[in-house]
N, C-alpha and C positions, 0 to 999 in steps of 0.2 A: 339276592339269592332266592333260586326257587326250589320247592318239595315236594313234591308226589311223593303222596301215601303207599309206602313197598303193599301189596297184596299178602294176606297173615293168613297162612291155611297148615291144617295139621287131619293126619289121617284119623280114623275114627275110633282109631287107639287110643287115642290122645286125649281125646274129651269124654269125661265122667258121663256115663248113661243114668237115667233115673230123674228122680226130683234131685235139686238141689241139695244138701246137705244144707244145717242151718251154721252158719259160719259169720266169720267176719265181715266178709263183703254182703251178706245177706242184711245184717244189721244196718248197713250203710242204705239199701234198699230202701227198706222203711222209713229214715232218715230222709229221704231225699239225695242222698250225696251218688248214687251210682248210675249209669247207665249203662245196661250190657250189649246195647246195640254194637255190632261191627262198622265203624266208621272207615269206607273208601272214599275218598274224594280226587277230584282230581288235582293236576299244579295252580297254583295260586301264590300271591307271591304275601311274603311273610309281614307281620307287622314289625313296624319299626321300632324302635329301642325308644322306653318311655322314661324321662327321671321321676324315680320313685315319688309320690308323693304322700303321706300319713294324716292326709284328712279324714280317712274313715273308721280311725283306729278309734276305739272307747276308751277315753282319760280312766286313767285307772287311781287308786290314791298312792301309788309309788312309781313313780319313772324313773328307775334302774338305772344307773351311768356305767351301759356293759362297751364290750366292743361288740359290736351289732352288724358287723358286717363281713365275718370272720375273716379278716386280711391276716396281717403279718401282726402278732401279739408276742411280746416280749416277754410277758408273765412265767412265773420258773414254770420249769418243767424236767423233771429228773432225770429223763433219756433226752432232753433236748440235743443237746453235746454231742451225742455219736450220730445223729442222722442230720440229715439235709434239711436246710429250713427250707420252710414251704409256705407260700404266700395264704394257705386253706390254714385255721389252727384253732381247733377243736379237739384237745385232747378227752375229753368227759360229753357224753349227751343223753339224753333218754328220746328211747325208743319211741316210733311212734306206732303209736296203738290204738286198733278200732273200737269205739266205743268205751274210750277208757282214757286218751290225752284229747280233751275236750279242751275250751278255752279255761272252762272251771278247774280243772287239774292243772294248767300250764301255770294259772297263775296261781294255784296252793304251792307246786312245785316251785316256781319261782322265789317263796318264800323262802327257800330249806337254800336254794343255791342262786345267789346273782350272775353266774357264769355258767353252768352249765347250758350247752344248746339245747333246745327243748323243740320235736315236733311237734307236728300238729295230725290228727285223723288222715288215714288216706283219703284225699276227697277226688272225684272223678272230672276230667276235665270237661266235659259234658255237660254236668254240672252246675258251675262255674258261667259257662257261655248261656248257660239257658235257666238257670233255676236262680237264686235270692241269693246274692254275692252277700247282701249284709247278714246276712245268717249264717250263712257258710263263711266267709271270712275275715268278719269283725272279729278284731281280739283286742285285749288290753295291752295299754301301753305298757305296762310293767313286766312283759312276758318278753319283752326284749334279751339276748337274740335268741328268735322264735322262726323256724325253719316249716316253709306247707311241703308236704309230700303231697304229689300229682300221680293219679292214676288214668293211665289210658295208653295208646301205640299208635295215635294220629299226631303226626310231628306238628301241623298245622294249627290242631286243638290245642293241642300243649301249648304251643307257641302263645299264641292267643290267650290262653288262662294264665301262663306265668304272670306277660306282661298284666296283665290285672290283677294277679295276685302282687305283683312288683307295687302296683299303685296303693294295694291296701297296707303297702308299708312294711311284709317280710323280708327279712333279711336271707335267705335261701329258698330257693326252689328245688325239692329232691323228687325225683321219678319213682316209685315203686315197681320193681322188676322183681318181688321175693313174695306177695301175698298168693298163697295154692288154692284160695276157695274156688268151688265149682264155677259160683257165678261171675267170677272175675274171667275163669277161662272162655265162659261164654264169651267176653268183649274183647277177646285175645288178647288182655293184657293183665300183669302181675306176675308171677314165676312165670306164668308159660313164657314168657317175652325172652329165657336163657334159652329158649330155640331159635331165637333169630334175634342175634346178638346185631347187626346191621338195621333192624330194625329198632331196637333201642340208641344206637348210635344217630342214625337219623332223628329220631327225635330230641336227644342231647345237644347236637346241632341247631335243629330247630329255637328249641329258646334260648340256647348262649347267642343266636340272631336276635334274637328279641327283647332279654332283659339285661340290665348291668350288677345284678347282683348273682352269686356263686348259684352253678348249676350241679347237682350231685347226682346220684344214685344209688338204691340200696336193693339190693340183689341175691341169692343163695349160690352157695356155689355149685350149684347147677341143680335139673330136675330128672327124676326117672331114674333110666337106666343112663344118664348122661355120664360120661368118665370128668372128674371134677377138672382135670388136671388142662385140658384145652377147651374144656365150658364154660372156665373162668376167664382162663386166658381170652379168651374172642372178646367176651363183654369188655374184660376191662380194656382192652388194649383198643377194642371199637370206641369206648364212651370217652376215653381219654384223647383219644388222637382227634375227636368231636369236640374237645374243649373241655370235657365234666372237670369238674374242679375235685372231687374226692368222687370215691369210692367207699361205701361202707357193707361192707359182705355178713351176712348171719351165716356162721360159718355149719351149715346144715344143708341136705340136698332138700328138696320139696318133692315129694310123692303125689303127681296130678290125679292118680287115681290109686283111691283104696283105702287113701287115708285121710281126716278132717282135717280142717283149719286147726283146732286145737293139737290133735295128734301129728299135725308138723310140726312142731311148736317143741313135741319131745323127743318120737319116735325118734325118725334120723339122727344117727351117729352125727357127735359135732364132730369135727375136724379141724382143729385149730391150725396147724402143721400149714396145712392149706394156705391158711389166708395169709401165714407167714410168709410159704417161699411165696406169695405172688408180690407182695411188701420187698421180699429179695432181691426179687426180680426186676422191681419199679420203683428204686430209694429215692426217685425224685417227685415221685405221685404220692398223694395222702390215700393212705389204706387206712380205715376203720373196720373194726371189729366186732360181732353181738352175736349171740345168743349161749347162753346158759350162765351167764356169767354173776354169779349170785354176790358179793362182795368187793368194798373199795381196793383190798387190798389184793383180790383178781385182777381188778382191774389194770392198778398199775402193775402187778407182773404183764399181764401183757402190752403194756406201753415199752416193753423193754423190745418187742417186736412188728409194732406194728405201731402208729401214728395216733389215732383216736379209738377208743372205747364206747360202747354205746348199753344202754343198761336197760332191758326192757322188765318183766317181769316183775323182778326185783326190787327195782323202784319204785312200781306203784302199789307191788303187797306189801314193802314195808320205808315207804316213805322215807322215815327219819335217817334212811343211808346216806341222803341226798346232803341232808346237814355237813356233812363231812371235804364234799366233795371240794368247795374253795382254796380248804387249808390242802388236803391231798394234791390237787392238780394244779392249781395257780397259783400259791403262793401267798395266800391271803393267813394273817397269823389263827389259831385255833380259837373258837370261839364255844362255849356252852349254850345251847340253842333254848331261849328265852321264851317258853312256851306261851306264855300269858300274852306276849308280846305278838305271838304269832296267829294268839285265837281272837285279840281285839283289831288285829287285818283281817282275820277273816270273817270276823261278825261282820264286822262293816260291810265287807264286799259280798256277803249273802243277804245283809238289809238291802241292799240298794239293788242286786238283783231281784229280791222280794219286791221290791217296790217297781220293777220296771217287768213283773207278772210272770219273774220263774219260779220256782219252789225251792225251799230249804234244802231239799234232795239232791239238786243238779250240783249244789256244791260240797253237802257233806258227806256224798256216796265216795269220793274223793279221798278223804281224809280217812276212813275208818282203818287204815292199819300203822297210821302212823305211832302208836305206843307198845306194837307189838313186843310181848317181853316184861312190862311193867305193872304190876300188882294195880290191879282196878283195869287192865287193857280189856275183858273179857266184854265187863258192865259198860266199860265206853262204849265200844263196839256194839253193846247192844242199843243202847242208845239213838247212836246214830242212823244204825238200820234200821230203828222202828220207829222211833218216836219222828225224828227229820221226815220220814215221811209220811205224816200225818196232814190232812187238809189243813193249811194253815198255820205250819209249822213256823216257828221263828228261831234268830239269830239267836236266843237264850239258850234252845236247845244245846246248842255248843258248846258255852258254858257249862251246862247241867252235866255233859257228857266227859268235860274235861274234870272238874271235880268230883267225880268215879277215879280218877286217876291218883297214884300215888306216885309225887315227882321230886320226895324228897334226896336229897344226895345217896344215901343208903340204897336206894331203891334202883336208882337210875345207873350205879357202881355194878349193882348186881345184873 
């Protein structure tokens, strides 16, 4: 099978005048992870389908015995019964977020839930082909199943970056079709890509050629002045009929000009209704669901309509939601979450970061809202954000920050 890169042009309406706005994708800038180059190329023909291999994964001190490759899971599920099973089964995931589900969040998060699916940073596919794979996609083994979102609208790049993302051992590849930052729309790709819904299709294609593990997409329902109602429709019915194995919609439009990355994030009306009838409309395709959705018990109200839930914000201002998610979504009996148990993992895994020349910060900036609510949460918190970043900070810090905390039964009731 061969691809040429469709030609991605938009009037001068379309694209934000000015500097930059400092946003998400900016952050990735700095990082290394972006490129806003416009990539045309011409046909060439696609790389072949690689079997994954996890030599480049870092041993972590916990390898999770999840399902890692979200096929068909058996585990309960309280709407399972009235819909179609479906070979994608991800009912619970968090969001993936720039400059915020780092490899050091996946695997704090990892702690709170064994099953939820966890992204990773949009990283560019650009990237990827040309910048430090082990920096960019080394993750720990215990962050298993850990899904990379791909940014970019060159089906060929993609292609190419999955299958090597496939090698470093993820278990999904998802496209990003919903980030509005300016500078994304420079490289014609992220929200703007819901104007040319054939062109996200063509690349969904692209790497279901390329790798054997689930190809996704996560998208708005729609941008501008787009009518949601056939701007959803196109994408989904384009990326599905190309293979994507799920769909997960932030059920918000994006405003390419006028408003930030952060004020897409609120502004736009959600519209849940939405992403239901498109669920209505496609009982045999996995619809997932996000944004605003603050609570587990949100969440599965909306399993009552739609397939998967996706938690972005929420879980990472307050963490200890994630705790819950096992018993709520799979079946796992209730458990009281073992704090002590959870900061001698993670001493550990910031000693030995320490040790291989990061800082206390990359992993406690992470944790700082997990006791939100709990007498002494204030004193953690500051803790964390002051002292952890101090030259030299060590793994005691944590400690020092957790006993500010008062986690007696009493306490934790209230």
């Amino acid at each position: 099978m061969q691809f040429a890169a469709r030609p991605i042009s938009f009037n001068s309406r379309d694209r934000a005048k000015g500097r930059p706005k400092k946003g998400c994708a900016d952050r990735i800038g700095r990082q290394g992870k972006i490129c806003s180059s416009t990539c045309t190329i011409g046909a060439t023909s696609l790389p072949q389908k690689a079997t994954a291999s996890h030599e480049h994964h870092l041993k972590g001190p916990h390898g999770l015995q999840s399902d890692q490759t979200g096929m068909v899971d058996q585990a309960f599920n309280p709407q399972s019964s009235a819909k179609v099973a479906l070979p994608y089964h991800h009912p619970f995931a968090v969001a993936p977020m720039i400059d915020w589900t780092d490899r050091h969040c996946r695997f704090f998060h990892r702690q709170l839930s064994a099953r939820a699916l966890l992204y990773t940073e949009m990283v560019v596919a650009d990237a990827i082909l040309h910048g430090d794979r082990d920096r960019l996609l080394a993750h720990n083994a215990a962050e298993h199943p850990v899904a990379l979102q791909l940014g970019g609208s060159n089906p060929l790049k993609l292609a190419a970056a999955a299958q090597i993302a496939e090698a470093f051992g993820y278990d999904e590849i998802n496209l990003n079709v919903g980030c509005p930052s300016d500078r994304v729309q420079s490289g014609t790709f992220g929200a703007c890509l819901m104007k040319v819904p054939e062109v996200v299709a063509d690349c969904v294609a692209a790497m279901k050629s390329a790798v054997s593990v689930p190809v996704t997409v996560k998208c708005r329902i729609g941008v501008d002045d787009q009518d949601p109602g056939p701007a959803l429709d196109a994408v989904a019915d384009g990326v599905f009929a190309a293979g994507a194995d799920a769909l997960w919609v932030h059920a918000r439009k994006a405003w390419l000009l006028g408003l930030s990355p952060k004020e897409n994030r609120e502004v736009p009306p959600l519209d849940y209704d939405r992403v239901y009838a498109l669920k209505a409309r496609l009982p045999d395709r996995f619809i997932g669901i996000n944004g605003g959705i603050q609570s587990l018990e949100e969440a599965a109200n909306h399993l009552e309509m739609v397939d998967g839930v996706m938690l972005g914000r929420a879980a990472y201002g307050t963490p200890a939601v994630l705790a819950g998610v096992d018993a709520t979504f799979f079946g796992a009996p209730p458990a009281p979450t073992d704090y002590r148990a959870l900061f001698e993992t993670m001493a550990d895994y910031a000693t030995r970061h320490i040790a291989a020349s990061g800082r206390l910060s990359h992993v406690a900036r992470h944790m700082v809202g997990l006791f939100h609510g709990y007498p002494g949460a204030r004193r953690y918190r500051q803790i964390l954000s002051t002292d952890a970043n101090r030259p030299g900070a060590g793994a005691e810090i944590l400690w020092r920050a957790l006993d500010a905390v008062d986690l007696s039964p009493a306490s934790a009731a209230a």
